[in-house]
C-alpha positions as a printed NumPy array, in Angstrom:
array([[ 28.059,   7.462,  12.863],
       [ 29.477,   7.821,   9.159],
       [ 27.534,   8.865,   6.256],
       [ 28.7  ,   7.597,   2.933],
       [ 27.316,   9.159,   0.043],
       [ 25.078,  11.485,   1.429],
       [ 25.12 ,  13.836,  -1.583],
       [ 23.487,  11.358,  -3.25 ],
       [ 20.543,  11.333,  -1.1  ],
       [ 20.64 ,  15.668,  -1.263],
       [ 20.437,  14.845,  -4.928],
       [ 17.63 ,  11.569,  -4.301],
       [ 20.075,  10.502,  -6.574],
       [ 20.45 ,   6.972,  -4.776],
       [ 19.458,   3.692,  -5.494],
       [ 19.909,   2.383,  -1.669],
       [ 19.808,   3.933,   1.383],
       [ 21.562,   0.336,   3.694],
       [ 21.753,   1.246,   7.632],
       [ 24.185,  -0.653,   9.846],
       [ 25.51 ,  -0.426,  13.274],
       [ 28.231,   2.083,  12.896],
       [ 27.219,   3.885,   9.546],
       [ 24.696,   4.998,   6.809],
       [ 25.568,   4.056,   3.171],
       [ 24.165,   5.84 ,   0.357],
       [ 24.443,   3.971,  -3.3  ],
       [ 24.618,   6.005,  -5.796],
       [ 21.645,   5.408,  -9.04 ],
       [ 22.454,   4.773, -12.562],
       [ 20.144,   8.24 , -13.076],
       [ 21.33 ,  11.532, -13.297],
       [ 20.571,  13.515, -10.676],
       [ 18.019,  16.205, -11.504],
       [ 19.073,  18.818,  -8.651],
       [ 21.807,  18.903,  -5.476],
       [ 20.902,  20.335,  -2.311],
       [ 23.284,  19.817,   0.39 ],
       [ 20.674,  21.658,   3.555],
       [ 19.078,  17.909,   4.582],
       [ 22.884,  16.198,   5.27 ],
       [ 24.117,  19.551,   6.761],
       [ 21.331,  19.683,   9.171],
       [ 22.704,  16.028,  10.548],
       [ 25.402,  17.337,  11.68 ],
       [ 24.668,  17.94 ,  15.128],
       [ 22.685,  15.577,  16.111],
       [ 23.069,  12.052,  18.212],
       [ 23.273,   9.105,  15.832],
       [ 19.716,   7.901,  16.328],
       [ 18.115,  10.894,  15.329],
       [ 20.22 ,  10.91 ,  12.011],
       [ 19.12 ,   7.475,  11.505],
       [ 15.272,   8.186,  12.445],
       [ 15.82 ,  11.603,  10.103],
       [ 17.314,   9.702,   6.93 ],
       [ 14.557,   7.257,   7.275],
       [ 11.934,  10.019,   7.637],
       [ 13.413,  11.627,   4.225],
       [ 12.884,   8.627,   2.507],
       [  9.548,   7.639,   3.163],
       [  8.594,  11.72 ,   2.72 ],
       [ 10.131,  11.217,  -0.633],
       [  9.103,   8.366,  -2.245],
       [  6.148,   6.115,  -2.517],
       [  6.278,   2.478,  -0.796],
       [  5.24 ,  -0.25 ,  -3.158],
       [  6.929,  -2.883,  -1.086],
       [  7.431,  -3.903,   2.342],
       [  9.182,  -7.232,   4.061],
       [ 11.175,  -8.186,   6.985],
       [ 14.348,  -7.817,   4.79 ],
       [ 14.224,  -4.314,   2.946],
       [ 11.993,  -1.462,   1.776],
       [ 11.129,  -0.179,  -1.588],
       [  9.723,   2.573,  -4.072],
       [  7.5  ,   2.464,  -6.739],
       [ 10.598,   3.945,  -8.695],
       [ 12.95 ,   0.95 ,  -6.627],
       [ 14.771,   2.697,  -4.44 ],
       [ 15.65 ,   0.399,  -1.902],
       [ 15.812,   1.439,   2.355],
       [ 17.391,  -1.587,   4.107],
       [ 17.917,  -1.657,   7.778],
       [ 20.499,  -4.238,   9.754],
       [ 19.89 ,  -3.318,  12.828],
       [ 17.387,  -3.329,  15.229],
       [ 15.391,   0.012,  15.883],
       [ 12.193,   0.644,  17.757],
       [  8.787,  -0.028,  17.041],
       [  8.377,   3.363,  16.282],
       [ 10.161,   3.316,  13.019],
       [  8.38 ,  -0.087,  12.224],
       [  4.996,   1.411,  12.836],
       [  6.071,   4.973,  10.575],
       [  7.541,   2.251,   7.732],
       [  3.998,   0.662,   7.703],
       [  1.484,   3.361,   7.772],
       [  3.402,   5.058,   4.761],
       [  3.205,   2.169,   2.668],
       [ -0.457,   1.808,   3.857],
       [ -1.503,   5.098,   3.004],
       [  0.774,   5.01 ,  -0.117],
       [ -1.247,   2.141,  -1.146],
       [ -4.282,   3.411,  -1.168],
       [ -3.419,   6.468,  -2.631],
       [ -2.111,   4.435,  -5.441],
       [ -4.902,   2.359,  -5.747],
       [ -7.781,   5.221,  -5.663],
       [ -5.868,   7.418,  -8.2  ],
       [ -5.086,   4.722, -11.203],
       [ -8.242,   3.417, -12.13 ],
       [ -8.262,   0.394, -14.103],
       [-10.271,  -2.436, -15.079],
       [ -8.885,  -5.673, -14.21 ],
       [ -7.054,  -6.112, -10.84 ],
       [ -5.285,  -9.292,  -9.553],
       [ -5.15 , -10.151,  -6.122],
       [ -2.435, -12.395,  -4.686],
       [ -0.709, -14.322,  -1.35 ],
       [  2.895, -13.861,  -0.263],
       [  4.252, -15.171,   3.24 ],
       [  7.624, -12.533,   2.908],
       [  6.013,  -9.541,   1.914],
       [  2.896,  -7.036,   0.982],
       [  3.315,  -4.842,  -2.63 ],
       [  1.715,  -3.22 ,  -5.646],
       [  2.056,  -2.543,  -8.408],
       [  1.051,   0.311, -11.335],
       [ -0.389,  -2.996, -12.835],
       [ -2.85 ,  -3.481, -10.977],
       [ -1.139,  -6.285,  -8.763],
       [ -2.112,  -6.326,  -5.003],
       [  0.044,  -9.07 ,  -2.669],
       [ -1.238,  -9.689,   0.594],
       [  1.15 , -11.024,   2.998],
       [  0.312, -13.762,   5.918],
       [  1.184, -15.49 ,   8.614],
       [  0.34 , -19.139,   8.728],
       [ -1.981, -18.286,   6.218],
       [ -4.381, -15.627,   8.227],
       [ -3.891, -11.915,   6.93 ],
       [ -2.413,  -9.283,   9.283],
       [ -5.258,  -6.978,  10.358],
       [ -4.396,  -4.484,   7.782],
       [ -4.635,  -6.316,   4.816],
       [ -8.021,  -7.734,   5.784],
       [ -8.445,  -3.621,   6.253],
       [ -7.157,  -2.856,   2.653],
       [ -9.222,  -6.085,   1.254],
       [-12.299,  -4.472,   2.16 ],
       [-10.863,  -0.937,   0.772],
       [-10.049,  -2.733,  -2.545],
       [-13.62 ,  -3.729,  -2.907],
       [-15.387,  -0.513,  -1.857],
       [-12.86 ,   1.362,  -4.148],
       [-13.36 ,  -0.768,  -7.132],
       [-16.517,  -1.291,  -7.284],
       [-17.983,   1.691,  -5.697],
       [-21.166,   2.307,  -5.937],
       [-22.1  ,  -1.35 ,  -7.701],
       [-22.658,  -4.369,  -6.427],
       [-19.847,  -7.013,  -6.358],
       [-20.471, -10.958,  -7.292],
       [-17.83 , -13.874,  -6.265],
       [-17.832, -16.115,  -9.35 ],
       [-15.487, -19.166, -10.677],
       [-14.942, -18.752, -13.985],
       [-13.051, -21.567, -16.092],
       [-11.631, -22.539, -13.112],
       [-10.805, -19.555, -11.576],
       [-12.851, -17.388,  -9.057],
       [-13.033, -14.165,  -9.35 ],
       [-14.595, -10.454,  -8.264],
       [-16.874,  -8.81 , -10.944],
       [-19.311,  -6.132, -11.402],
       [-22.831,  -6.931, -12.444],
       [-21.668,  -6.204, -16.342],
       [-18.499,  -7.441, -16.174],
       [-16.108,  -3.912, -16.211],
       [-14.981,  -4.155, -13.141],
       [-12.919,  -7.567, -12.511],
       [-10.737,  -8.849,  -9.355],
       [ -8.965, -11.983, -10.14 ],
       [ -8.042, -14.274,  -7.153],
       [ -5.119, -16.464,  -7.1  ],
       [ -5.42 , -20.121,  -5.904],
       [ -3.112, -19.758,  -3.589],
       [ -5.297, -17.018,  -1.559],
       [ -9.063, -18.675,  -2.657],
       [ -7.598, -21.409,  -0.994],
       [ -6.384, -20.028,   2.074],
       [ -8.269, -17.005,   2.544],
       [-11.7  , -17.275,   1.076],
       [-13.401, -16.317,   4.272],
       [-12.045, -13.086,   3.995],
       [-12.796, -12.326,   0.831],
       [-16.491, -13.538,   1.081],
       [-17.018, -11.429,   4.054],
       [-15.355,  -8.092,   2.338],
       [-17.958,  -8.839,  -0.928],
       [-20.836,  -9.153,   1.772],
       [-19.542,  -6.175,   3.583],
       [-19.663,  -4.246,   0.497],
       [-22.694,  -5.216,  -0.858],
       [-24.652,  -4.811,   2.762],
       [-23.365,  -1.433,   2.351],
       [-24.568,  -0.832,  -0.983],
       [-28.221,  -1.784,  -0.003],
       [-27.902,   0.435,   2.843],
       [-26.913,   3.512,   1.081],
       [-29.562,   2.301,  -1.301],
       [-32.545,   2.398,   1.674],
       [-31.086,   5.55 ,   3.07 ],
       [-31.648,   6.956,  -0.243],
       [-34.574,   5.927,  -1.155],
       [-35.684,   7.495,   2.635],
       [-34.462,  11.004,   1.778],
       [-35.921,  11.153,  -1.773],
       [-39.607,   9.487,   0.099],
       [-39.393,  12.431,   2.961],
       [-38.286,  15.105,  -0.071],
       [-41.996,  13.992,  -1.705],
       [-44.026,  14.207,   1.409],
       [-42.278,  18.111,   1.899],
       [-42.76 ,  18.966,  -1.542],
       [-46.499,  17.819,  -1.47 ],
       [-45.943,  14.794,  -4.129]])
């Protein structure tokens, strides 16, 4: 199997990584690159032509964070692009899924923001720095991990407060009791998908009155110890 412009991906240097039948091309970015280090492609050398393949597509998800996932391509918050045209195991699938997953969250419990907007796409799942969240369906029922990351969304957001379902000048939307917190809900996924989101806000909410009870327990027992 050929490698085309594999310095470029020593250098992450590369705007698309494109793997076909026969070889790996490498597109060089617009960028300069900010350091070259030929070890990774050297230590291909050797080795059968699916583990270079599973190893260049290990590299890039190690390397960059996944904002955007379909049955087409892959890409980075900073667009680098992974496209595959040809048919590997499930086992690559599976690693290309929980990285943009767990990229996902990551992104979503380290920028803090205020307003959020949550959206439906039949091709493909991605975020943004924006505060943009697309869920992607099938004949308009989630996949089991975006129903998993709608009820993350709503813990993360709202943490600790409790979360209303509103419509709003003819929207509906997620808020916090005062207002700071906001989720807005496109039409397209109120209509298809309000189930969902109902039962995430009650999910949350049941939880919040939990941890609220629990508390309350553990401050009642601390009196009765202390004598109060």
């Amino acid at each position: 199997m050929r490698i085309i412009g594999g310095k470029y991906l020593d250098s992450s240097n590369y705007s698309r990584i494109q793997v076909s039948n026969d070889k790996v091309s490498i597109s060089k970015s617009n960028q300069e690159a900010l350091f070259y280090n030929n070890d990774f492609i050297n230590s291909l050398r050797n080795k059968p032509d699916n583990q270079k393949v599973n190893s260049i597509i290990e590299h890039y998800l190690n390397f960059n964070r996944i904002n955007f996932v379909s049955s087409d391509y892959v890409s980075s918050i900073d667009n680098k692009k992974l496209i595959i045209n040809k048919t590997y195991g499930n086992d690559i699938v599976r690693k290309i899924i929980s990285k943009y997953k767990q990229d996902r969250l990551e992104t979503l419990e380290e920028n803090e923001r205020d307003i959020y907007n949550l959206h439906l796409s039949k091709k493909y799942s991605s975020y943004d720095n924006n505060g943009n969240y697309y869920l992607v369906h099938q004949d308009y029922i989630l996949y089991d991990g975006e129903v998993m990351f709608l009820y993350d969304l709503i813990d993360i957001v709202f943490g600790s407060e409790l979360a209303y379902l509103i419509y709003d000048n003819g929207k509906m939307k997620i808020l916090s009791l005062y207002g700071n917190k906001i989720i807005n809900l496109s039409s397209n996924i109120v209509k298809h998908c309000i189930s969902d989101i109902t039962y995430a806000v009650s999910n949350h909410n049941q939880n919040h009155y939990n941890n609220m009870i629990k508390n309350k327990v553990i401050q009642l027992k601390l009196e009765v110890k202390n004598g109060k």
